[in-house]
C-alpha positions as CSV (number, residue, x, y, z in Angstrom):
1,X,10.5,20.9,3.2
2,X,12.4,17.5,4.8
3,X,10.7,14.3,3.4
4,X,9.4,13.5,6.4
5,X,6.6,16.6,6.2
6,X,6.0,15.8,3.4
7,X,1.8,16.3,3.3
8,X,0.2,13.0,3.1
9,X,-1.6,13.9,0.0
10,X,1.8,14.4,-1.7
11,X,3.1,11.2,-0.8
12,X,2.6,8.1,-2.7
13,X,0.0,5.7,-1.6
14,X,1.0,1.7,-0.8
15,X,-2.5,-0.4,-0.2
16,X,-2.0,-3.5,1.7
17,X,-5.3,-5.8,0.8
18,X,-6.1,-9.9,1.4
19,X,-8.3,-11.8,3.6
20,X,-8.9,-11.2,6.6
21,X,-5.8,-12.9,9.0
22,X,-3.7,-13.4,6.0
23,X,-0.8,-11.5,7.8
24,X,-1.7,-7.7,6.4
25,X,-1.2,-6.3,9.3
26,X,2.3,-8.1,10.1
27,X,3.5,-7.1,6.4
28,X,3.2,-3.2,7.1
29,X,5.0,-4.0,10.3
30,X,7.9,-5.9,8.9
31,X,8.0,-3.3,6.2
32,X,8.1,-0.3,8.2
33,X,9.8,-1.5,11.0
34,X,7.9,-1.0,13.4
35,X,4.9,-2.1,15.6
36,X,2.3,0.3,14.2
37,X,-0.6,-2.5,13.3
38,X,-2.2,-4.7,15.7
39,X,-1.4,-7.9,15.4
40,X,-3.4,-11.0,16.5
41,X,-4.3,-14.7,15.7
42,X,-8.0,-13.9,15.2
43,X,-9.5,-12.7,12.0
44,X,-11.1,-8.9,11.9
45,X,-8.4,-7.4,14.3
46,X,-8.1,-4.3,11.7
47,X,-11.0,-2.3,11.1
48,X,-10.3,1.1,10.1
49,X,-7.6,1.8,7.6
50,X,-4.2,2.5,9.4
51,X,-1.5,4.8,7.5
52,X,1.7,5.2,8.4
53,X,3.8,8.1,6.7
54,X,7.7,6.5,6.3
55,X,10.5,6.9,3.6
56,X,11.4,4.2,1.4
57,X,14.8,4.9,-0.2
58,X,14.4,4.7,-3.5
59,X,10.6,5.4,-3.4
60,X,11.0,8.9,-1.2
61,X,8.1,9.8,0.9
62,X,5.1,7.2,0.9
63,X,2.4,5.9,3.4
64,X,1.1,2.7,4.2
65,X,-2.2,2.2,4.1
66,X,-3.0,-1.6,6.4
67,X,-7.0,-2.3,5.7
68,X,-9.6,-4.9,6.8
69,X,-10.2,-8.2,5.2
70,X,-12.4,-7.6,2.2
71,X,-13.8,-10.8,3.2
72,X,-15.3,-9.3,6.5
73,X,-18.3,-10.6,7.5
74,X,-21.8,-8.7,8.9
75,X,-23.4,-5.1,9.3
76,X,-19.8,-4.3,11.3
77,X,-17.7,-5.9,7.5
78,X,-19.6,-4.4,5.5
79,X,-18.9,-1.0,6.8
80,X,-15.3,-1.9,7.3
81,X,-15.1,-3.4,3.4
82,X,-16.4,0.0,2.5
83,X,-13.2,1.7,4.6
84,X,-11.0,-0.4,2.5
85,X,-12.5,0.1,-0.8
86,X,-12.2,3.5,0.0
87,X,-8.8,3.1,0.9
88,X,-8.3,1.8,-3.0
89,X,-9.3,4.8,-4.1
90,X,-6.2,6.6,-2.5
91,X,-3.9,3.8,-3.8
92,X,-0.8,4.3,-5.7
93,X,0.1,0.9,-5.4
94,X,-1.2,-2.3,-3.8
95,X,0.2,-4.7,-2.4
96,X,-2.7,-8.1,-2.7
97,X,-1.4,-10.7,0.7
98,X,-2.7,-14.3,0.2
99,X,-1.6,-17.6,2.3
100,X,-2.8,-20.0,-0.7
101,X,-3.8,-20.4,-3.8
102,X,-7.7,-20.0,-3.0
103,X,-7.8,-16.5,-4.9
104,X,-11.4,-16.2,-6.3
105,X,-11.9,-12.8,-4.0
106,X,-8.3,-11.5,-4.4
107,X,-9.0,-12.0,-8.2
108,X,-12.0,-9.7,-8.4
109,X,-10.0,-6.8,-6.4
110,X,-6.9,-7.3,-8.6
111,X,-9.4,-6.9,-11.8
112,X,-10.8,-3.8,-10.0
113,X,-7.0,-2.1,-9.4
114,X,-6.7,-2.7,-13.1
115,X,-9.1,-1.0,-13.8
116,X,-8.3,2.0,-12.1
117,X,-4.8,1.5,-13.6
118,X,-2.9,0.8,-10.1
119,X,0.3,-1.3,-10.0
120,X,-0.3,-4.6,-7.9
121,X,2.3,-6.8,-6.4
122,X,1.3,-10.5,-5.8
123,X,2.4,-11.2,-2.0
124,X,2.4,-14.9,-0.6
125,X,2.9,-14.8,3.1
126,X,3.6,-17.2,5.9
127,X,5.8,-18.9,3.9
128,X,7.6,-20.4,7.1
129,X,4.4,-22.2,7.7
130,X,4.3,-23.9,4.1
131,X,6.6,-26.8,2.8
132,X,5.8,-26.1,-0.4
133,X,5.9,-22.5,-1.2
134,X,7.3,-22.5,-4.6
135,X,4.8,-24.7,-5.6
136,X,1.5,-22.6,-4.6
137,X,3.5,-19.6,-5.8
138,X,3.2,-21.0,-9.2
139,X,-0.3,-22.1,-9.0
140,X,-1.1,-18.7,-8.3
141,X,0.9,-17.4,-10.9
142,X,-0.9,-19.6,-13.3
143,X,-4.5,-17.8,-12.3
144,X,-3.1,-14.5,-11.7
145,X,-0.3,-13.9,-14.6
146,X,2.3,-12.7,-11.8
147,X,4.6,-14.9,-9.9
148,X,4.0,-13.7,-6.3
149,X,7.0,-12.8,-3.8
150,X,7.6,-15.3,-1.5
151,X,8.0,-13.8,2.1
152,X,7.4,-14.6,5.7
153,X,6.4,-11.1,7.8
154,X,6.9,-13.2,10.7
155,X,10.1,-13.7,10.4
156,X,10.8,-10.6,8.2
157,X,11.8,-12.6,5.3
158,X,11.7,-11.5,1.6
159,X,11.1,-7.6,2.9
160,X,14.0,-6.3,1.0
161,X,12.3,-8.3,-2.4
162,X,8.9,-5.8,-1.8
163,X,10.7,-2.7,-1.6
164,X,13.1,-3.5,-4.6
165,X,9.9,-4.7,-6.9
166,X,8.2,-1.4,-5.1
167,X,10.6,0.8,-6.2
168,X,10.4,-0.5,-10.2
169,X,6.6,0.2,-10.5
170,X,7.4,3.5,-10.6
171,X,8.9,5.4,-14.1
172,X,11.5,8.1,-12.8
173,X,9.2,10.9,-13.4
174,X,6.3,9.5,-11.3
175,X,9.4,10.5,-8.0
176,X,9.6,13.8,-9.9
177,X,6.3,14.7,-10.4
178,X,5.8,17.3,-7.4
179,X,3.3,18.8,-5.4
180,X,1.6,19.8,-9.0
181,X,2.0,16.6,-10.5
182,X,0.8,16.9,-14.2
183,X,-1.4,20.1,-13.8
184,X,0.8,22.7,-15.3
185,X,3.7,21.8,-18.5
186,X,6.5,24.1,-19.0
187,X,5.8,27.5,-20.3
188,X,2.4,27.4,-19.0
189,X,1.0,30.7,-16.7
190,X,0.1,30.1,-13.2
191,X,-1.1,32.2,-10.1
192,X,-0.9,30.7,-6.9
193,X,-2.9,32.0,-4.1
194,X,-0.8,31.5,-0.9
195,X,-2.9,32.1,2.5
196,X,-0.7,33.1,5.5
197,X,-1.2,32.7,8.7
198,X,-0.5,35.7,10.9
199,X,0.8,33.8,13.9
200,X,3.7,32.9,11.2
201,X,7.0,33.5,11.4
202,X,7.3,36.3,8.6
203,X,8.3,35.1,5.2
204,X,6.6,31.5,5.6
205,X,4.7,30.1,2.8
206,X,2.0,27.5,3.8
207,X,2.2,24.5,1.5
């Protein structure tokens, strides 16, 4: 099976979270490569979860997930805050987007990923709109206990930085763990149950 079929449930999960118009949805686009997130000047543009299925070499098959601002607002944010809390659920790693060093609301979600063990990268974007960058990096490292990549999804800057730091949140048997992940140890007994579909080419196994 080529990487790129690769089920989505067998893939490994990259959360994008922050405020709402803190550049989420320019991030997964720089990232990917692609134009698959909406991108506008006003806040609340994303409202369902988007995924997007890609390789990241390195990383292997993976999906980004681009969510609404947990800081949505109304009957309409509150249902869209639920999307994206859901959307932690499924998260492998996130990948928390601020534009400052006002991180009161970033802080609580952080604490939450923690909880549920999940690897978080600090992200501070825009930086082509700050003079001083390095310095409200370090204020948020200060409150956060990371030192956030610097990066502009703009202007694609500092993409190359996420996928490197990515890439060393995972052990080398977390890329090797397979579609049974840690269900079965060697020596153990197993029956599978394989279903086949009769309009199937003869021989195929369904996944």
């Amino acid at each position: 099976m080529s990487m790129e079929n690769t089920p989505r449930s067998n893939r490994i999960h990259i959360g994008i979270f922050g405020k709402r118009n803190s550049g989420k949805s320019s991030l997964i686009n720089a990232l990917t490569g692609q134009e698959i997130a909406v991108v506008s000047d006003f806040a609340g543009t994303t409202t369902d979860p988007v995924y997007k299925a890609m390789e990241i070499h390195g990383l292997g098959a993976c999906v980004f997930i681009d969510t609404a601002g947990l800081d949505d607002e109304g009957e309409l944010g509150a249902l869209r805050i639920k999307q994206t809390m859901r959307a932690m659920e499924r998260t492998d790693i996130a990948l928390i987007v601020c534009t400052d060093d006002q991180i009161d609301q970033e802080l609580q979600w952080s604490k939450w990923l923690k909880e549920k063990n999940t690897p978080i990268l600090w992200i501070l974007n825009k930086a082509d709109l700050h003079a001083d960058s390095e310095q409200i990096a370090r204020r948020i490292e200060k409150r956060c206990g990371q030192m956030p990549l610097i990066v502009s999804a703009r202007n694609r800057e500092g993409m190359e930085e996420i996928r490197r730091s990515m890439i060393g949140q995972f052990p080398d048997e977390t890329m090797e763990r397979g579609i049974v992940g840690r269900l079965v140890s060697a020596g153990d007994v197993v029956m599978l149950v394989m279903p086949q579909d009769i309009q199937a080419p003869k021989g195929r196994l369904i996944l």
